[in-house]
C-alpha positions in Angstrom: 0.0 0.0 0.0 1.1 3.4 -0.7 2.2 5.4 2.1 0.6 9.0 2.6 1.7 11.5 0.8 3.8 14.0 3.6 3.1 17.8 2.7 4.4 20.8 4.1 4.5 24.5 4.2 5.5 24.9 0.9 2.6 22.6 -0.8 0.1 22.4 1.5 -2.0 25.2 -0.4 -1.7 23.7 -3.5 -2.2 19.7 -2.4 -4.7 20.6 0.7 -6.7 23.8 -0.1 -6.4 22.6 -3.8 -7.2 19.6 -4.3 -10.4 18.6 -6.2 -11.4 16.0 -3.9 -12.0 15.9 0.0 -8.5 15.8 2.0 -8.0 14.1 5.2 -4.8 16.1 7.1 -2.8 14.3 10.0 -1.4 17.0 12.2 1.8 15.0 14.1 5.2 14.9 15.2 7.9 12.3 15.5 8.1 12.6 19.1 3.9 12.2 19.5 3.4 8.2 20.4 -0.5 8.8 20.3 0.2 9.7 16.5 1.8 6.6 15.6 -1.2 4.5 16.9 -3.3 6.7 14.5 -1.3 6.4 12.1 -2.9 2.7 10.7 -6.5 4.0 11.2 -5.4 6.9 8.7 -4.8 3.9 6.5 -7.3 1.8 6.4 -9.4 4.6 5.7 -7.1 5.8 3.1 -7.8 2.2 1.7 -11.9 2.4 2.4 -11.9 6.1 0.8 -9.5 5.4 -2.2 -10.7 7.6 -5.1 -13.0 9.9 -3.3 -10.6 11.5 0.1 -7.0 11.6 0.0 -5.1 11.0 3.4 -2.1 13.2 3.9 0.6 13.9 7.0 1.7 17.1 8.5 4.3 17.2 10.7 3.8 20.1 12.9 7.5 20.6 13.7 8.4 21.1 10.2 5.4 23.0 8.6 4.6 25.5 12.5 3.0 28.0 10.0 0.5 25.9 8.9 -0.7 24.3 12.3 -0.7 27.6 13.6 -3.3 29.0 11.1 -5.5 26.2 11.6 -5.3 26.5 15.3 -4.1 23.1 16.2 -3.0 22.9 19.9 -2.6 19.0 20.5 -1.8 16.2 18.3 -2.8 14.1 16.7 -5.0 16.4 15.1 -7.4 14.5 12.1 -8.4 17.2 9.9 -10.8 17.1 6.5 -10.6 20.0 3.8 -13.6 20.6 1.7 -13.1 23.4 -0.7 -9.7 25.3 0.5 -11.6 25.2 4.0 -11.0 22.9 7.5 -14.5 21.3 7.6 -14.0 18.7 10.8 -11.6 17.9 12.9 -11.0 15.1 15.4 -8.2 15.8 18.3 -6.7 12.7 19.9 -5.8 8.9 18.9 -9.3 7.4 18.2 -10.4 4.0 16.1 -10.6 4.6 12.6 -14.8 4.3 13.1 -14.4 7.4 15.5 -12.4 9.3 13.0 -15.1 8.7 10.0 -17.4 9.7 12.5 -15.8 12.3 13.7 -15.5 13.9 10.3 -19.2 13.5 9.4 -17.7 10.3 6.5 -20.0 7.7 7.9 -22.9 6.3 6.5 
């Protein structure tokens, strides 16, 4: 399986705000444990979403600017874009069915 696509400060505009399809944003940092448990939730639902949301990483350390603008105080932070705009976000490790949820994906 593909691993998810990192983007940063200076493409996050163009491959977030962007994109033509829904995109799921993972707000982390190597030092965040919680993150690495989300981490294969993020993929299965990259898997269950193929096509229609795309599932990509920020790593807060890397890209501050850009966690900064959206405000995001603790990580993991599960974000989905709609239209150049933060739609839903889901603070914390959670099952991949809480994330969906979370977002407003399910059903």
């Amino acid at each position: 399986m593909a691993d998810m696509q990192a983007v940063g400060e200076t493409d996050f505009n163009e491959a977030v705000l962007g994109a033509d399809t829904p995109v799921i944003v993972d707000f982390w940092a190597e030092w965040c444990g919680p993150c690495r448990l989300v981490h294969p939730e993020l993929e299965k639902i990259q898997v269950e979403y193929e096509g229609k949301i795309r599932v990509v990483k920020l790593n807060i350390d890397e890209s501050p600017t850009v966690a900064a603008r959206y405000g995001v105080m603790s990580i993991p932070t599960i974000a989905l874009f709609q239209d150049g705009k933060m739609a839903a976000q889901v603070v914390g490790a959670r099952p991949k069915e809480q994330i969906v949820s979370g977002l407003g994906l399910a059903g």
